[in-house]
Steps between C-alpha positions, in 0.01 A plus 500: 500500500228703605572784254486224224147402626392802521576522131323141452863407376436178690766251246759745629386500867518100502847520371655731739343281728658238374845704438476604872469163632858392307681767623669602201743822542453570213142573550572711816715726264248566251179538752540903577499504082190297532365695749540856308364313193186431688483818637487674205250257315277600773531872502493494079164262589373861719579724256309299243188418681489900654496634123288232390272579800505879402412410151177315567372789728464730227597792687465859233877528665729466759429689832652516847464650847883667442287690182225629709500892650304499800552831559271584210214257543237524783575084525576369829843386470505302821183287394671463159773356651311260698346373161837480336556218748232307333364360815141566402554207247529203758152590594374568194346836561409738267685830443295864337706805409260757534637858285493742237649499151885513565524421894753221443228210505658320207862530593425389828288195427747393230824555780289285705442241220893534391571457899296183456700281267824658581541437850209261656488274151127593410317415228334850356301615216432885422157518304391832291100502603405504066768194477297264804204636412610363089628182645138413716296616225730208246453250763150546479464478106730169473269342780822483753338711850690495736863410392602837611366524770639105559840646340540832811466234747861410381614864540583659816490863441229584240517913407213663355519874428189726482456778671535353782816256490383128647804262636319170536688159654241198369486275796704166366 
């Protein structure tokens, strides 16, 4: 019953309720079924929402830690690491990756932003600087201020790259 809750399947959770309280072998027979059913709606229900959730980020493509050479960057893997846990987000502090042209800046914010939605259920967008700086300069013509700035208060994990690559968690 509570996996069909969880689902907001809550006809079906009154009548197991219901089936329970009768007794009915029948229904004991068929509950592990049920039960794998559920499962399965629920994991399909992950699945979906993770590649939906990596869709609306807008990351340029898919990067991980597992893809990353440490042994040729001068980044400090063991502070990397630490932001891969994404604790910096439940305090909403600010993240800068400071580095030259092809130090590993992008594919490290963008792990950290795939690391995100993956595996702590984060909402994250990945901004090109032209394409925010496009979308504040529209606002402003249509006479709308503000809704993006309203709009990244939804978002968790807002990535900006520039030189400098900014992780930013809006305080919610």
């Amino acid at each position: 019953m509570i996996m069909l809750r969880s689902l907001k399947l809550y006809g079906m959770a009154n009548a197991v309720e219901d089936l329970v309280a009768q007794g009915g072998p029948a229904f004991d027979a068929a509950t592990p079924m049920l039960s794998q059913l559920l499962k399965a709606e629920i994991a399909e229900r992950e699945v979906r929402s993770i590649a939906y959730q990596t869709k609306v980020a807008r990351f340029p493509s898919y990067k991980d830690l597992a893809g990353f050479d440490f042994k040729s960057s001068d980044i400090n893997e063991a502070t990397v690491r630490q932001l891969h846990r994404c604790e910096f987000m439940e305090n909403a502090e600010n993240v800068v990756l400071i580095g030259g042209p092809g130090t590993g800046k992008s594919h490290v914010a963008t792990a950290i932003g795939v690391q995100a939605i993956e595996h702590y259920r984060r909402k994250v967008r990945f901004y090109s600087t032209v394409e925010l700086v496009n979308a504040l300069e529209q606002e402003k013509a249509l006479g709308k201020t503000g809704k993006m700035a309203e709009m990244m208060t939804k978002i968790d994990l807002v990535i900006l790259p520039s030189r400098q690559h900014a992780l930013h968690a809006p305080a919610g």
